[in-house]
C-alpha positions in Angstrom: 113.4 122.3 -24.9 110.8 119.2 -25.1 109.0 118.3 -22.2 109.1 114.8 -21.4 106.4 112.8 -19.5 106.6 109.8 -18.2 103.8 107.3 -16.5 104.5 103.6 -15.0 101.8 101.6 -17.3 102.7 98.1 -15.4 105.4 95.4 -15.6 107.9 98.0 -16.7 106.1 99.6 -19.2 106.2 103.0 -19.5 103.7 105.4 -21.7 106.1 108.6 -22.7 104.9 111.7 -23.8 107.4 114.1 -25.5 106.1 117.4 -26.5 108.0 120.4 -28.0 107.5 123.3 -30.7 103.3 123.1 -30.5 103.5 119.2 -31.1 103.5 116.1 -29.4 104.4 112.7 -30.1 103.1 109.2 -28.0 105.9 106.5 -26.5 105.4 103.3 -25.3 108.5 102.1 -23.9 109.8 99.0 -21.8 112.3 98.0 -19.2 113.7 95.1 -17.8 114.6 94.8 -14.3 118.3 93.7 -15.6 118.7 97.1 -17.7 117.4 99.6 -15.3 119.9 97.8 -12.4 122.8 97.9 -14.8 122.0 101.2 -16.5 119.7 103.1 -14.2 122.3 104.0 -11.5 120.0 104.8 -8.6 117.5 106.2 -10.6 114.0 105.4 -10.2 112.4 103.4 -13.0 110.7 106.8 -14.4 113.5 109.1 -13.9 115.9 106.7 -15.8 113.4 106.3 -18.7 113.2 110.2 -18.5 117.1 110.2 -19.1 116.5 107.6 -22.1 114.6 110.0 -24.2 116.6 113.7 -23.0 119.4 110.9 -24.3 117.6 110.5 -28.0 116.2 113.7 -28.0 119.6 115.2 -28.2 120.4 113.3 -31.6 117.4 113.0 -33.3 113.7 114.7 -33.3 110.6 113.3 -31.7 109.2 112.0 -34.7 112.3 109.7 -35.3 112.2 108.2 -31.9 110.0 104.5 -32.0 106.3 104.4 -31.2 107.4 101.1 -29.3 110.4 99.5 -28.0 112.7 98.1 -25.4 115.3 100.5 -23.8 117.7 97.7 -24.5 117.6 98.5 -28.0 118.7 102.3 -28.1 122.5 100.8 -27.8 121.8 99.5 -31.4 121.0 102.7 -33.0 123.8 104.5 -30.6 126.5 102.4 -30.0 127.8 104.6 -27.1 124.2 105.0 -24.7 125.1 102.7 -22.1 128.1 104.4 -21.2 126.9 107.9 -21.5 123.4 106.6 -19.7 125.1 105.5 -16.2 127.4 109.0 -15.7 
């Protein structure tokens, strides 16, 4: 099971750190106010960022996640995130 980190890096950036199987890969991940209301369901911003990658992790490896994005775009590589992301 990978280990995710996550650290607030200012105005809702987030550095993430996945490691797993002896490697590690490096994360630089945003969120708007907006997303984590309407997504984030009580969680706090780095707990629903946590989610976000145990969410990608499950369908793809580390190396395939971006180096560098918004969490608003994971819905367009997986059309069904927001609604598994809230539960």
């Amino acid at each position: 099971m990978a280990q995710i980190t996550v650290r607030p890096s200012g105005d809702g950036r987030f550095a993430v750190r996945v490691e797993e199987l002896g490697s590690s890969t490096e994360h630089e991940v945003s969120v708007s106010a907006n997303d984590l209301e309407r997504l984030g369901s009580g969680r706090t911003p780095d707990a629903f960022v946590r989610d976000c990658f145990a969410f990608l992790l499950a369908r793809e490896p580390k190396e395939s996640i971006l180096r560098s994005f918004d969490v608003s775009t994971i819905g367009r590589y997986f059309p069904g995130f927001e609604r598994e992301i809230v539960r």
